[in-house]
C-alpha positions in Angstrom: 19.3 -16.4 -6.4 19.8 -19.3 -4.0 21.1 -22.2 -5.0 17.7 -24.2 -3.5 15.0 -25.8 -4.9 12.3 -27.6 -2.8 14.1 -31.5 -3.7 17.1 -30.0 -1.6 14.9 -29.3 1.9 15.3 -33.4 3.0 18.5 -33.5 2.3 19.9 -30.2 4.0 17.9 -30.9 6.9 20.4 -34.5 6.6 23.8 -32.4 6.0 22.5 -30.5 9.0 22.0 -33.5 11.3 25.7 -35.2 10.1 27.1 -31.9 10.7 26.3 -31.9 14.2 26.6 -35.1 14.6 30.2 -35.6 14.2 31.1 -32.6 16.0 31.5 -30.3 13.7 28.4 -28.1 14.9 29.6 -28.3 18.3 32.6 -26.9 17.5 31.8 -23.9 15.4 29.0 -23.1 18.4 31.5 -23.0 20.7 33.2 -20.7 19.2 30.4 -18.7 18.1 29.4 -18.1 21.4 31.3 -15.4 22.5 28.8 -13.4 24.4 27.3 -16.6 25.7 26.7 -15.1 28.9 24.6 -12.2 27.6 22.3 -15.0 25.7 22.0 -16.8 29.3 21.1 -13.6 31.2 24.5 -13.5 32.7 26.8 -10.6 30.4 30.0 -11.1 33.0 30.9 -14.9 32.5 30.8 -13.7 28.3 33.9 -15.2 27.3 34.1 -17.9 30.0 35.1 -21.1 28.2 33.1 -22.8 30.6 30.2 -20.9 29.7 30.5 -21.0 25.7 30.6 -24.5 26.0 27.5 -25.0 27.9 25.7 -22.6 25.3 27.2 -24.2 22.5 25.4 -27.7 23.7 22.2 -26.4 24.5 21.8 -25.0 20.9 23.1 -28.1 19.5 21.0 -30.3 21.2 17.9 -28.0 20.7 18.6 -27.9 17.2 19.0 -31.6 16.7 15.4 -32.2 18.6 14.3 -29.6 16.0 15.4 -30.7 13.0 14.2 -34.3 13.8 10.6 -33.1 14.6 10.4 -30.8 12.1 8.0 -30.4 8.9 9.6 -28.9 5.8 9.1 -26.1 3.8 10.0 -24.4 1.0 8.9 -21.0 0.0 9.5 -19.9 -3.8 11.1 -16.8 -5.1 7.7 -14.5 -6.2 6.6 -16.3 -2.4 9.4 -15.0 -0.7 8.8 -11.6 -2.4 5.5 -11.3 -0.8 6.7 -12.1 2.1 9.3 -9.3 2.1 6.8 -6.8 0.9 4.4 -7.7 4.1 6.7 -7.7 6.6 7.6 -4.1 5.5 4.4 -3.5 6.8 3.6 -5.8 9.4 4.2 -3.9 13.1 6.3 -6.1 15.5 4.0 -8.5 17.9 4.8 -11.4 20.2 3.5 -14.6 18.9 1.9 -17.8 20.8 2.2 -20.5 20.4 -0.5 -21.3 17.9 0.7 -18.8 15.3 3.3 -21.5 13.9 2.1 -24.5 11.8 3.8 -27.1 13.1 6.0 -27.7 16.7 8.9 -27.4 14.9 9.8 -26.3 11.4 12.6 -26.1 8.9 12.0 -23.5 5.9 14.2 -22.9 3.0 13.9 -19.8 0.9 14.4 -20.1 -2.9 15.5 -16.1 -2.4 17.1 -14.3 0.5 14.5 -13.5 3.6 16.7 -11.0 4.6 19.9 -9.2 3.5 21.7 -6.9 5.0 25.2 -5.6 5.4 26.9 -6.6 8.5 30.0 -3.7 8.9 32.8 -6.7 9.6 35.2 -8.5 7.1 34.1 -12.2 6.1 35.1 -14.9 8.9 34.2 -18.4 8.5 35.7 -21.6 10.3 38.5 -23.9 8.6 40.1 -26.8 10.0 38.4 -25.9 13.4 40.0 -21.9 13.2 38.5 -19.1 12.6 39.8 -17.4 9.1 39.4 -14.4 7.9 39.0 -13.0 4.3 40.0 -9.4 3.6 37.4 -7.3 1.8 37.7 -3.9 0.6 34.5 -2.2 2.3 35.0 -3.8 5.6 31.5 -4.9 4.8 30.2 -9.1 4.8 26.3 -9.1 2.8 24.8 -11.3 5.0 21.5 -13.5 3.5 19.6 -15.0 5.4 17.7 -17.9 3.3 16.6 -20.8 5.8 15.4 -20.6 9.4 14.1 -23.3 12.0 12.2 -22.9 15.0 11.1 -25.0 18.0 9.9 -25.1 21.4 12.0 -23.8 24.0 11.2 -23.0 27.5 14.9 -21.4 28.6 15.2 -24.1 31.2 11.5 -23.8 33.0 12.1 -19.9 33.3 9.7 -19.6 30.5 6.3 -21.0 32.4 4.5 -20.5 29.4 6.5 -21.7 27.0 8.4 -20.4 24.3 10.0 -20.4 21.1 13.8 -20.8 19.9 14.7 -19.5 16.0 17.7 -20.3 14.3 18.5 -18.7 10.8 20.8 -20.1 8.1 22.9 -18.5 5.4 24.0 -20.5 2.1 27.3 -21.7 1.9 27.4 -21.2 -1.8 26.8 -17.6 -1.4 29.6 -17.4 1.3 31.9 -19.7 -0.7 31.2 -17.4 -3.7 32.5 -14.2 -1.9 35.4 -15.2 -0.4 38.3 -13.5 -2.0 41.4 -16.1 -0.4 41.1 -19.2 -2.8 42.8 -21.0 0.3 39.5 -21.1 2.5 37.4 -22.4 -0.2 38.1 -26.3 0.3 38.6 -25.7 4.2 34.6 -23.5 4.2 33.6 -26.9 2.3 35.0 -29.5 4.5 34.1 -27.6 7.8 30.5 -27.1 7.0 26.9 -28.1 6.0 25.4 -26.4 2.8 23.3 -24.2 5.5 25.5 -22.4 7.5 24.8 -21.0 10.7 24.4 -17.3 11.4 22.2 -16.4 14.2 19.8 -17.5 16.7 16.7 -16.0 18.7 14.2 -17.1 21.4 11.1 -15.3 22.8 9.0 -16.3 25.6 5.1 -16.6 24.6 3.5 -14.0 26.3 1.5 -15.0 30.0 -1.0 -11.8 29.7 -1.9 -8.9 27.7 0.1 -6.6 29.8 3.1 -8.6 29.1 2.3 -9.0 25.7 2.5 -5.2 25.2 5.6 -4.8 26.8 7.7 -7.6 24.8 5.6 -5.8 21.8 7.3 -2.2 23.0 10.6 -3.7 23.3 10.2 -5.5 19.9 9.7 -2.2 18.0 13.1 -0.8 19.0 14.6 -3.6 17.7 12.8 -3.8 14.1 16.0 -3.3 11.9 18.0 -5.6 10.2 20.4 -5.8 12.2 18.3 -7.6 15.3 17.5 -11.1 14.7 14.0 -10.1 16.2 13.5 -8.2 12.8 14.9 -11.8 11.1 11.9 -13.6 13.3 9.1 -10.7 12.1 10.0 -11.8 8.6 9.4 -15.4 9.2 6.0 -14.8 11.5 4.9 -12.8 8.4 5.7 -15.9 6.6 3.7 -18.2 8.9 0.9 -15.4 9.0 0.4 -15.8 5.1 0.4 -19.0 5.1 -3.1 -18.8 6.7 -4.1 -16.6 3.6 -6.5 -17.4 0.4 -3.6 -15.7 -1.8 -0.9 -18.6 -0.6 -1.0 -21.7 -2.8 0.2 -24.7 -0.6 0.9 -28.5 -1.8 3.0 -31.0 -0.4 5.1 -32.9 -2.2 6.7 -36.2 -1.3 11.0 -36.5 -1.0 12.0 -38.2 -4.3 12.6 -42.1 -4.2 16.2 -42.2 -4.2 16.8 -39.7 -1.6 13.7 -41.5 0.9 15.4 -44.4 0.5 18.5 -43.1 1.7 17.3 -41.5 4.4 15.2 -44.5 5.7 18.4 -46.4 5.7 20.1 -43.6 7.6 17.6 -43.4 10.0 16.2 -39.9 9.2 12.5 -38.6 8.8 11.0 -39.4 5.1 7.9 -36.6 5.3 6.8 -34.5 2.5 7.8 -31.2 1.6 5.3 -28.7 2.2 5.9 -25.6 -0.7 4.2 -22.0 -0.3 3.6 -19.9 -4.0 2.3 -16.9 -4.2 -1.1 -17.2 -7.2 -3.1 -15.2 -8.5 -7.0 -14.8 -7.6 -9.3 -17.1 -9.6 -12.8 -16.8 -10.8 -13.6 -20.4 -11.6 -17.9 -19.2 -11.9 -18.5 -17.7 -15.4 -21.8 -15.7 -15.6 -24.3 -15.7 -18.1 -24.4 -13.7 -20.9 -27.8 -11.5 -19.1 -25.5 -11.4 -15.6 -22.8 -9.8 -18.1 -24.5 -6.9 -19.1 -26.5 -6.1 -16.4 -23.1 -6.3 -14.5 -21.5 -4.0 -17.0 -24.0 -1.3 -17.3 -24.2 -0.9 -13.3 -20.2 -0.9 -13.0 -18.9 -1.3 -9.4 -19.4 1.2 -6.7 -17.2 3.0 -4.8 -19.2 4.3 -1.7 -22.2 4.9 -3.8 -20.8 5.8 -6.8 -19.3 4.4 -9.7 -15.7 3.3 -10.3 -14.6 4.8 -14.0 -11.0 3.9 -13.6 -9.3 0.5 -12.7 -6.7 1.4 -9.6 -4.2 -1.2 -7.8 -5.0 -1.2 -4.0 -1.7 -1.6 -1.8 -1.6 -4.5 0.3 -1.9 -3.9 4.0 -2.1 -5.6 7.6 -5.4 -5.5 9.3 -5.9 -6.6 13.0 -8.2 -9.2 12.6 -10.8 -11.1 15.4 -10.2 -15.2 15.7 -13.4 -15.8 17.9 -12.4 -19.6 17.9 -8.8 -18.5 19.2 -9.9 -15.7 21.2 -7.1 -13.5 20.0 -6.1 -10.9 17.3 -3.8 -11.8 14.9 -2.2 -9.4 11.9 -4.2 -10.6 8.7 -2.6 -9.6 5.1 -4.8 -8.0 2.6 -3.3 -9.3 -0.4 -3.0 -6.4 -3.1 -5.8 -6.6 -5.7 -7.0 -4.1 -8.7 -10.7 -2.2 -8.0 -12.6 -1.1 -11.0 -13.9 -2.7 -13.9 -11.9 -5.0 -16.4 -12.3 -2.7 -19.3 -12.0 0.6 -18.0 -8.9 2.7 -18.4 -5.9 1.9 -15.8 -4.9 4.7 -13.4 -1.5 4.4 -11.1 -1.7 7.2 -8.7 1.5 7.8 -6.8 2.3 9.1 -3.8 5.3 11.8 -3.1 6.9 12.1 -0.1 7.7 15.5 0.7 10.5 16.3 3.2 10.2 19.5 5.2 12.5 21.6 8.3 10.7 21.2 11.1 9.8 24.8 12.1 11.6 24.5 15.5 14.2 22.7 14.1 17.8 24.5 14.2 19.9 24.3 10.7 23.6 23.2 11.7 26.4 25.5 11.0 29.5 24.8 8.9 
């Protein structure tokens, strides 16, 4: 469980800002940026100082125009376990422009968005070095629990325009694995409570041709490992936002904290925070309406439903005529049948077979 609620969003977004600020961010970036020249389109110069420094102050300055425009959001835990559920589903596509709320966006997850084991030992920055902690497995469990996004354009190469993601890992759940007591003040002092972990930027597509091929080259990269897979998870959250089933309300920053951050000069906007509800039936029908409905039952191509079934969620390519576009809609899961009638779970068995023209290895 993070260690988030939805009063922390203002306030991180402020660490995040001081962070950078002061130099801090600058220096961790530069030293993240190891294969800088891959990210520019240039893999020889990786390693350059020159060039890691350069990449470094692009992000940093992207991010700070980010987080300065950006709305807030805070997605809760049953929320964030929808959204994990969907994106299962949900087949890699490149977005426009007009698939995120907002210009620019910071989102917070009360519950990891993504986890996955990354096959390294723990590093993390202290007093300006990197330091490492020893685990047993060789393995770091990487949670990914906050992202932002914003335009980006890579320099006018991108004519239409594009997007830049960064995603964010909780300090406390670093701080909380480490296993030398020695880095613990040093992780503190060194950085924000979001810590950086990974970036990603796609151009919008110009054409449906185009779109297709970033949409090819997208779904050889959907694993959990690809920060394109990290950005699928947070266009499914975007996408269900847009959904009847997604409960939105805004909520303003609590006095003390506005009041701090007017002084300080930061933005004061509300919070906006995405629940997951149930569906609800405000009509009630008439006694009469009752029975006749009752007596029909609901019909399942022309006949009658005797069992009440859960229907799995799914993704449907929907039509937008006042876009002009298709966009991935989420059919929320629902129960079919009547209220009363006797519950049924059916369940589905994968069965795992030899190809015939398969050959079996031999020891």
């Amino acid at each position: 469980m993070s260690t988030f609620g939805a009063d922390d969003v203002p306030a991180l977004r402020r660490d995040l800002l001081e962070w950078i600020r002061d130099g801090r961010g600058l220096r961790f970036h530069a030293r993240m940026s190891h294969d800088a020249g891959t990210r520019l389109g240039r893999p020889e110069l990786d390693g350059h100082p020159g060039v890691m420094g350069t990449y470094a102050e692009m992000l940093v300055e992207h991010e700070v125009k980010t987080l300065r425009r950006a709305e807030l959001y805070f997605v809760t835990a049953e929320m964030t376990d929808l959204v994990r559920t969907a994106a299962a589903d949900l087949p890699a596509f490149a977005p426009n422009a007009d698939d995120f709320p907002s210009p620019a966006g910071l989102i917070v997850y009360e519950t990891p968005l993504v986890e996955y084991q990354r096959p390294e030992r723990t590093a993390v920055m202290v007093n300006g070095r990197w330091a490492v902690s020893p685990r047993d497995d060789g393995h770091e469990e990487i949670g990914v629990t906050a992202c932002t996004w914003g335009p980006y354009n890579a320099g006018g190469n991108w004519r239409h325009g594009g997007v830049w993601m960064s995603f964010y890992r909780d300090r406390a759940e670093i701080l909380a694995r480490l296993q030398d007591d020695s880095l613990l003040d040093g992780l503190r002092a060194d950085h924000a409570r979001l810590v950086p972990d990974n970036e990603y930027g796609i151009a919008f597509p110009a054409d449906e041709a185009n779109k297709a091929s970033l949409e090819e080259r997208l779904a050889e990269t959907d694993k959990p490992a690809y920060t394109s897979y990290w950005a699928k998870h947070l266009m499914a959250t975007l996408l269900l936002m847009r959904q009847p089933l997604v409960y939105q309300r805004a909520e303003p920053i609590r006095r003390g904290l506005r009041r701090q951050l007017e002084r300080s000069g930061y933005p004061t906007g509300d919070i906006r925070i995405l629940d997951a509800r149930p569906r609800r039936y405000t009509t009630i029908p008439r006694d009469d309406d009752r029975q006749a409905a009752e007596q029909a039952g609901p019909e399942e191509g022309g006949r009658k439903i005797g069992v009440r079934f859960p229907v799995r969620g799914f993704w449907r390519n929907q039509w937008y005529p006042s876009r002009g576009v298709h966009r991935p809609k989420w059919i929320d899961p629902h129960w079919r049948g009547p209220d009363d009638a006797p519950i049924t779970h059916p369940e589905r068995v994968r069965v795992l077979r030899r190809h015939p023209d398969q050959e079996i290895p031999r020891a």
